[in-house]
RODO-2510 file (C-alpha; in nm, 4 decimals, decimal comma):
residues 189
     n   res          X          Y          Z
     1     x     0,7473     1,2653    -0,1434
     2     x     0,6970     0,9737     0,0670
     3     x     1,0470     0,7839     0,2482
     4     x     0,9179     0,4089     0,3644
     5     x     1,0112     0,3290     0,6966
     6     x     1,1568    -0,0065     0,7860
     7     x     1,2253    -0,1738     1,1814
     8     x     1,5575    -0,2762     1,2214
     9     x     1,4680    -0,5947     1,0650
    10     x     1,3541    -0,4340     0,7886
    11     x     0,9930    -0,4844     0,8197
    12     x     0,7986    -0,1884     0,6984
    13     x     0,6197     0,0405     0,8840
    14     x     0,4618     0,2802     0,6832
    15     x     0,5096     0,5919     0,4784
    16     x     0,6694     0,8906     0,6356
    17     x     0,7403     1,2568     0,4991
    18     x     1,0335     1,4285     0,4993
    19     x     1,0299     1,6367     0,8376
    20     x     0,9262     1,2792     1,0111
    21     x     1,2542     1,1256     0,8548
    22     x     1,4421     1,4057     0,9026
    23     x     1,3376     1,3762     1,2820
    24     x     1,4473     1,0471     1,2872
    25     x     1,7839     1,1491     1,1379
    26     x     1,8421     1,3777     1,3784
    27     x     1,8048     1,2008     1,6896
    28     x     2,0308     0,8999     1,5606
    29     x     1,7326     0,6454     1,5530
    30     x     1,8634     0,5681     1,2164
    31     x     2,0508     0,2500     1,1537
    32     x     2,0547     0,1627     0,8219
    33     x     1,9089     0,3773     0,4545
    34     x     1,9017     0,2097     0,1086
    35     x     1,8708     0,3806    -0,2535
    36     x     2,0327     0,6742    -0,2870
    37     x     1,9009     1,0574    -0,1166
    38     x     1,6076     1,2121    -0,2711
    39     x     1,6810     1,5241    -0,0621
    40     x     1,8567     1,8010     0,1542
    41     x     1,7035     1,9329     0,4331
    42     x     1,8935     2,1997     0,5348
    43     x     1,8980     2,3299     0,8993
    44     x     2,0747     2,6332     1,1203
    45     x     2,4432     2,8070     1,1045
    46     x     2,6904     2,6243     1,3311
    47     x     2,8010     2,9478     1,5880
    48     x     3,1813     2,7301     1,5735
    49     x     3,2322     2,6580     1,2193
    50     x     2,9907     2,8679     1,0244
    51     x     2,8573     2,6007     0,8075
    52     x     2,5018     2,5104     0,7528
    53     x     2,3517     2,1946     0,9120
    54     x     2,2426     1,9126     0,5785
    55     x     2,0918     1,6533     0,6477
    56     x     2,0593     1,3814     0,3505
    57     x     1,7498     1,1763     0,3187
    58     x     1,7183     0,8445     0,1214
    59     x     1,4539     0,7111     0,0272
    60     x     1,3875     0,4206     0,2512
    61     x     1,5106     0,4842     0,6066
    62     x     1,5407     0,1150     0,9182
    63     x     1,5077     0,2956     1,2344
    64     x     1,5935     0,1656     1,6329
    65     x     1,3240    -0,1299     1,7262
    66     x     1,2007    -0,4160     1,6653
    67     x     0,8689    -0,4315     1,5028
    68     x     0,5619    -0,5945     1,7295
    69     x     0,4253    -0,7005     1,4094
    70     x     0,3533    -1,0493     1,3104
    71     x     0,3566    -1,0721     0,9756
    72     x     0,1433    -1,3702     0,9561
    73     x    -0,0987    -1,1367     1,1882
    74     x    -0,1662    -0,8222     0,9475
    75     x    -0,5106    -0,7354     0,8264
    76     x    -0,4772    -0,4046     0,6488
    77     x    -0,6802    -0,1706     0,6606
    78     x    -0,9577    -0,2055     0,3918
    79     x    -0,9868     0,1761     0,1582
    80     x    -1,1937     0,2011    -0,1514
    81     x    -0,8388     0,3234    -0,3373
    82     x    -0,6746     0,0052    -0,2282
    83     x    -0,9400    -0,1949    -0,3028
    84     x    -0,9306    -0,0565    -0,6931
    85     x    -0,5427    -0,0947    -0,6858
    86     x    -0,5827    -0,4435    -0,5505
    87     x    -0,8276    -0,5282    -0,8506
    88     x    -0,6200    -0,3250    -1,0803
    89     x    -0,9545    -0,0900    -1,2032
    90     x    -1,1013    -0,3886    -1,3273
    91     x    -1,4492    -0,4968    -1,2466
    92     x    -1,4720    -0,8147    -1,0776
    93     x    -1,8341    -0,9033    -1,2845
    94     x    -1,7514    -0,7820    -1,6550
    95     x    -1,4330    -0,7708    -1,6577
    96     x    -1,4570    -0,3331    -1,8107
    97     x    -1,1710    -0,1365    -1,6957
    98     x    -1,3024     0,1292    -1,5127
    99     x    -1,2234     0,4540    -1,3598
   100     x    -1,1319     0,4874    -0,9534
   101     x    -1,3938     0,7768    -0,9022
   102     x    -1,6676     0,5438    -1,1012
   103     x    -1,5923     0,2017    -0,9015
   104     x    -1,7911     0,0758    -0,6794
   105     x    -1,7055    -0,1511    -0,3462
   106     x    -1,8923    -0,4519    -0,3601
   107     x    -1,9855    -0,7045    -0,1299
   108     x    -1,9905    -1,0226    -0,2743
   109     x    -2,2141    -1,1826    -0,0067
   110     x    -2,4286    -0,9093     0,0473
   111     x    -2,4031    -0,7341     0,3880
   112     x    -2,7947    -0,7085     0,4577
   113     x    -2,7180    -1,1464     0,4403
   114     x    -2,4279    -1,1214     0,6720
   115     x    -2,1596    -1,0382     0,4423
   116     x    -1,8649    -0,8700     0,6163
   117     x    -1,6726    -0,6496     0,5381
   118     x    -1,3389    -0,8070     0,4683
   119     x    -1,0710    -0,7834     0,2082
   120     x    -1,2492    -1,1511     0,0928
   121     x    -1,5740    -1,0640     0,0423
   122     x    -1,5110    -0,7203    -0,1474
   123     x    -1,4317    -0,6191    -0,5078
   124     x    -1,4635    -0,3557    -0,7079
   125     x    -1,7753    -0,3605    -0,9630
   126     x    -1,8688    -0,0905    -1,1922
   127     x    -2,1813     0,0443    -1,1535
   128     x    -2,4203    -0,1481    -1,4002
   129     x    -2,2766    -0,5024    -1,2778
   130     x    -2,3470    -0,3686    -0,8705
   131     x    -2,6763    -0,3027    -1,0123
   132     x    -2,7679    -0,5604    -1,1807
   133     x    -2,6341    -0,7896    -0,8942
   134     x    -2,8354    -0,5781    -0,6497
   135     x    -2,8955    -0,7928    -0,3043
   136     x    -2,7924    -1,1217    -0,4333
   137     x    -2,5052    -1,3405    -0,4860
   138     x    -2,3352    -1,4110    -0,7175
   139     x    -2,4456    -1,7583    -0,7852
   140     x    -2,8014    -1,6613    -0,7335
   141     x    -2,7421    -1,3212    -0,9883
   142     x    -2,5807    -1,5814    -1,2783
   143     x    -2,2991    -1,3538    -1,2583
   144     x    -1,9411    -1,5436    -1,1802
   145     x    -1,6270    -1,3444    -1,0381
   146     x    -1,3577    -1,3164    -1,2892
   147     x    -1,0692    -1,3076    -1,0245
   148     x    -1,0544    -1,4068    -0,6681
   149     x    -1,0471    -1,1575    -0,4007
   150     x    -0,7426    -1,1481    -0,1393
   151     x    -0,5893    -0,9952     0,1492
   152     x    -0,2674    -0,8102     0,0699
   153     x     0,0452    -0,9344     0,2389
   154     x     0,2173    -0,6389     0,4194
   155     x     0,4383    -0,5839     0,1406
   156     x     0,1387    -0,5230    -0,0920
   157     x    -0,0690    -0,3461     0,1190
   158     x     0,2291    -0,0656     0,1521
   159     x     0,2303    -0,0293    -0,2592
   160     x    -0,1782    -0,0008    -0,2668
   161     x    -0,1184     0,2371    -0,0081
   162     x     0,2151     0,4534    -0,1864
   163     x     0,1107     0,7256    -0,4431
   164     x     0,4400     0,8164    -0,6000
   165     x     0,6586     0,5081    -0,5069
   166     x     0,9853     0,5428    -0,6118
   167     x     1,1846     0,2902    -0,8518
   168     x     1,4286     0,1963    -0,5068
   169     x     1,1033     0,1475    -0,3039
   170     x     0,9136    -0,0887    -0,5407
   171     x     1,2016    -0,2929    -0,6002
   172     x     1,2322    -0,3463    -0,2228
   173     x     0,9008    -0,4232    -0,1470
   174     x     0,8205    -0,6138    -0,4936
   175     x     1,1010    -0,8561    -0,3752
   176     x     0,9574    -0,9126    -0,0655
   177     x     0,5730    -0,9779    -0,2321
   178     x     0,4192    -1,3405    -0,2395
   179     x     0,5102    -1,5449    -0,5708
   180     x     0,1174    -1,5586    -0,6283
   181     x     0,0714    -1,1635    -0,5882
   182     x    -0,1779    -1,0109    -0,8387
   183     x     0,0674    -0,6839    -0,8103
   184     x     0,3349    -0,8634    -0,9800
   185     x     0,1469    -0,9055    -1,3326
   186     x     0,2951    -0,6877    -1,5827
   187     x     0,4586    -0,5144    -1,3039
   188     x     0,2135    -0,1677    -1,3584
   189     x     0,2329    -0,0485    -1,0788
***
């Protein structure tokens, strides 16, 4: 279980676990939680009252600060599993739907012709299609792209980088996603 944490602003800042939350909780750095709690954490007997500490954690927590991010500023950090969420397990080449464990990263300029490697000049191919491109381009291979490759906003790059987001965590970050976002089409996440 995964609680995303927000700056005051309510800019995200990644994915924490429950005894980082709970941390937070605890030495009053919270300021504000939406969606309702998704657990207890339960801590020592009071020596004065005799009741056990709770602490309630929601599911998307703004802690103290400002955020040093600019938005406009972000790269994210480029993973073969956010890559495949990004191109929603489709190959870029042939269109095939393909298993995560049987997609391939692929350069569309190849690197050994100074390709980078850069959310814009990556995709994910299946196997036969990286093959039969092999060392060339696209153009040069007669094989087209079927979609365009992007860099995430923020807001996208923290779903391709959630595992079990929960319904009050999508909706927040969906709402804050570019109009144009590939992760808005048919909403799977």
């Amino acid at each position: 279980m995964s609680i995303l944490k927000l700056d005051a602003g309510g800019i995200p800042q990644g994915w924490v676990n429950a005894e980082e939350a709970t941390k937070h909780y605890a030495d009053s750095s919270v300021l504000w939680t939406l969606g309702s709690p998704i657990k207890q954490m339960r801590g020592g007997i009071s020596r004065t009252n005799g009741k056990q500490s709770i602490i309630e954690l929601h599911s998307i927590i703004a802690v103290k600060g400002a955020s040093k991010i600019n938005l406009f500023e972000v790269v994210p950090a480029i993973t073969k599993h956010k890559l495949f969420k990004r191109d929603r397990g489709l190959c870029a080449y042939c269109g095939n739907s393909i298993f995560e464990h049987q997609a391939e990263a692929e350069h569309i300029i190849p690197h050994s012709r100074g390709g980078r490697y850069s959310w814009m000049n990556l995709v994910i191919s299946c196997r036969p299609c990286n093959q039969r491109k092999g060392n060339r381009t696209p153009e040069q291979a007669g094989m087209g792209l079927l979609y365009a490759p992007y860099m995430p906003s923020l807001y996208e790059d923290m779903i391709l980088r959630g595992r079990n987001i929960l319904a009050d965590q999508m909706d927040f970050l969906a709402a804050n996603l570019p109009k144009t976002s590939r992760l808005l089409v048919n909403n799977s996440w």
